[in-house]
N, C-alpha and C positions, 0 to 999 in steps of 0.2 A: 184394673185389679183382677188375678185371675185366685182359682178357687185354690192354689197353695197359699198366696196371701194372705189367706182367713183362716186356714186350716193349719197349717207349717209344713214342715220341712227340714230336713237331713241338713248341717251345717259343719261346717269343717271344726273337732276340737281342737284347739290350738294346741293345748298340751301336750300332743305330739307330734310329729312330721313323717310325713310320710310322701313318695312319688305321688304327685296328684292325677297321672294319665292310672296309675296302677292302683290307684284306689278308687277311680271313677268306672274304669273296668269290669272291680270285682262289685260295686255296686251295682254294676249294670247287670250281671251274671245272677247275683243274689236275688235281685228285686223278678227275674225272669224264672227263677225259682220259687218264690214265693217265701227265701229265707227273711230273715232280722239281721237289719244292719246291724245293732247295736251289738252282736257277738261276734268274737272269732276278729281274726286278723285278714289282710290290714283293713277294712271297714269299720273296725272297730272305732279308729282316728275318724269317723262321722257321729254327730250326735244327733239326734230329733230334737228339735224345738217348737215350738205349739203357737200356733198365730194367734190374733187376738181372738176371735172367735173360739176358738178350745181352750184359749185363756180363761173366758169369761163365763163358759159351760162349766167349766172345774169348779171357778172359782166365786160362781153365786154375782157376777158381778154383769154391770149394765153398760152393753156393746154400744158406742154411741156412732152409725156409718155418714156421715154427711157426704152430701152431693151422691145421693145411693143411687139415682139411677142414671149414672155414667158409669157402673160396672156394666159389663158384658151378661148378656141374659143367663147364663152358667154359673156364672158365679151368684147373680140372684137365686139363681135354684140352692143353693147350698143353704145359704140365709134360710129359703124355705124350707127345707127338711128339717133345719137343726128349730126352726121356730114349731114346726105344726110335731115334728117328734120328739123335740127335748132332746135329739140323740143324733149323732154321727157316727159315721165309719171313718175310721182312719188307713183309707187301702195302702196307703203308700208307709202307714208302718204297722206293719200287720194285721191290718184290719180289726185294729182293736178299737171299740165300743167307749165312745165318751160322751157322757148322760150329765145333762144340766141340773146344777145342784140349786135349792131353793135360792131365789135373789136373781135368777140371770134371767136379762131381758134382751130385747132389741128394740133401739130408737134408732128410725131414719129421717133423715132432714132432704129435701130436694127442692129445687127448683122445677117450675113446669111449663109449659106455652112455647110457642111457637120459637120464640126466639131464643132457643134453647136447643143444640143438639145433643140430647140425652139419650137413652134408651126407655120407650115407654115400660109401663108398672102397669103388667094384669092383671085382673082381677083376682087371680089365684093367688097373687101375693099380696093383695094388699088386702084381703081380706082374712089374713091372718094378723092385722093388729086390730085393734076394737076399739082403737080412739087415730083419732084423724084431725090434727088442728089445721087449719090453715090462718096465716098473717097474710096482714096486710100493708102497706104504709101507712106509719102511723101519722097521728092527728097533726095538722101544722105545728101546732104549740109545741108539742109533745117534740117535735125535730127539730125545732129552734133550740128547745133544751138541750137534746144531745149533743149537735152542732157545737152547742157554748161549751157543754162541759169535758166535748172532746178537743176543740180547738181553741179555747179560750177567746172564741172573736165576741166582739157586740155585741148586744141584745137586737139593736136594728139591723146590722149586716147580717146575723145568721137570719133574720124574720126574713129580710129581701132576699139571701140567697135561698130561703125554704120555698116563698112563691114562684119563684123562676123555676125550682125542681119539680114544684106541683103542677106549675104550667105547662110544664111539658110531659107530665103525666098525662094530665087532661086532654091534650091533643096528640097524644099517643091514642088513647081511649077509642078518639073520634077518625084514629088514622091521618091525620094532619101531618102526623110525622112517622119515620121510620122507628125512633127507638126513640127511649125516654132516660132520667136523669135520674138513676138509682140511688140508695142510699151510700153504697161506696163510692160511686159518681161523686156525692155530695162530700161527702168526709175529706175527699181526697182535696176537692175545689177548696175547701175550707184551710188544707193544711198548707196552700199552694198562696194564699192572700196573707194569712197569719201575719209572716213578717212584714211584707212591704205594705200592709194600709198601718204599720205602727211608723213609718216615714211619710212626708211632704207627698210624695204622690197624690191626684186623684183616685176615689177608692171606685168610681166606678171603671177608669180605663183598668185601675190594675183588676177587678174583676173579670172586666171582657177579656182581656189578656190572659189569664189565666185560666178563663171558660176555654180559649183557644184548645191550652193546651193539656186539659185532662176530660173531660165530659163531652165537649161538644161534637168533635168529630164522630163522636160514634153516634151520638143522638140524631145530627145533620144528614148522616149516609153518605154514600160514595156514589161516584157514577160510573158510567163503564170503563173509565180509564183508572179507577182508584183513589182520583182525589175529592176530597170534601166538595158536596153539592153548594152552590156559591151563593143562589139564593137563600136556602134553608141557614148556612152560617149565620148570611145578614139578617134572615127574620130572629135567629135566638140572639144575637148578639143587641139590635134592638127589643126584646124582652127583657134580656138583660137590664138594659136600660130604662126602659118603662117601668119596672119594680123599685126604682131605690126611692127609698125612702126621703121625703122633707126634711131638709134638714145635713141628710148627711152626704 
């Protein structure tokens, strides 16, 4: 995301037509003069539109950026001027002044840690918001219920799939392993067994089978030729195993 994204930018009106090599010209001309597109001919067929950020400054309303720090550190600086001044420039249309009216905020959502190519968050910026929550994965219970009431499985298959996820948290933890079995990890495992444990099948092959093909390879790691590490499959695949439940 670069800082027109946030800001806006010149778009074509439709309303009328015009050569677009001979409108992009005189906009080149204008803007090197420091004229307004929005006067005069043919520039006129551009209009300004306001990105969400000068939306939300206008408009008293609360910017919500997820995954914020995978924008480009420039474009975090914008965030920071419009957050610690209330105010922007809009140089690219005439440098007019737009001042955040009561209500508007900024929430950022990111991910963090190593296994993350992001752009780090310095302290310059994050010490312009005054609250800071961090999550965690929630309590097993607490993910077997979501499990159920996102994919409608078992009470005991989502319990067995939540310890195999936890499992491999836990020996992420301790470096055991490369990567571990997030909650879209899980979601996905869950929507991937749905149908076939409601047929004749064993519900643990079609587990393993379906760990194959959405969570595990990435938890497993690769080796230098690219494919899934052979013993780490076999050790989650028997985890797999060792979790189900009595019974089912």
């Amino acid at each position: 995301m670069q800082p027109v994204d946030l800001l806006g930018g010149y778009v074509p009106d439709r309303s009328a037509e015009a050569d677009p090599f001979t409108v992009q010209a005189e906009i080149a001309c204008r803007l090197a003069a420091g004229g307004d597109l929005e006067t005069g001919s043919p520039a006129a067929r551009y209009t300004w539109a306001d990105g969400p950020l000068t939306q939300a400054m206008r408009q008293g309303q609360v910017l919500f950026v997820d995954e914020a720090n995978r924008m480009p550190g420039k474009t975090l600086n914008v965030l920071l001027g419009a957050i610690s001044r209330r105010a922007l420039v809009l140089t690219e249309h005439g440098s007019r002044e737009v001042r955040a009216v009561e209500g508007f905020m900024v929430l950022m959502a990111m991910n963090q840690g190593q296994g993350y190519l992001v752009n780090p968050i310095d302290a310059a910026l994050a010490d312009r918001f005054p609250v800071t929550l961090e999550f965690d994965y929630l309590e097993p219970k607490d993910e077997a219920t979501l499990l159920r009431r996102r994919t409608g499985l078992p009470a005991a298959v989502a319990t067995w799939m939540v310890r195999v996820a936890q499992e491999t948290r836990a020996l992420r933890r301790t470096r055991q392993l490369p990567a571990h079995m997030s909650p879209r990890g899980l979601l996905a495992w869950g929507e991937l067994v749905r149908e076939p444990l409601q047929g004749p099948g064993d519900p643990g092959r079609i587990l393993a089978d379906a760990a194959l093909m959405s969570w595990l390879p990435g938890v497993a790691g690769r080796d230098s030729d690219g494919r899934v590490t052979s013993e780490t499959r076999d050790l989650l695949l028997q985890m797999v195993a060792n979790h189900r439940p009595v019974g089912v």
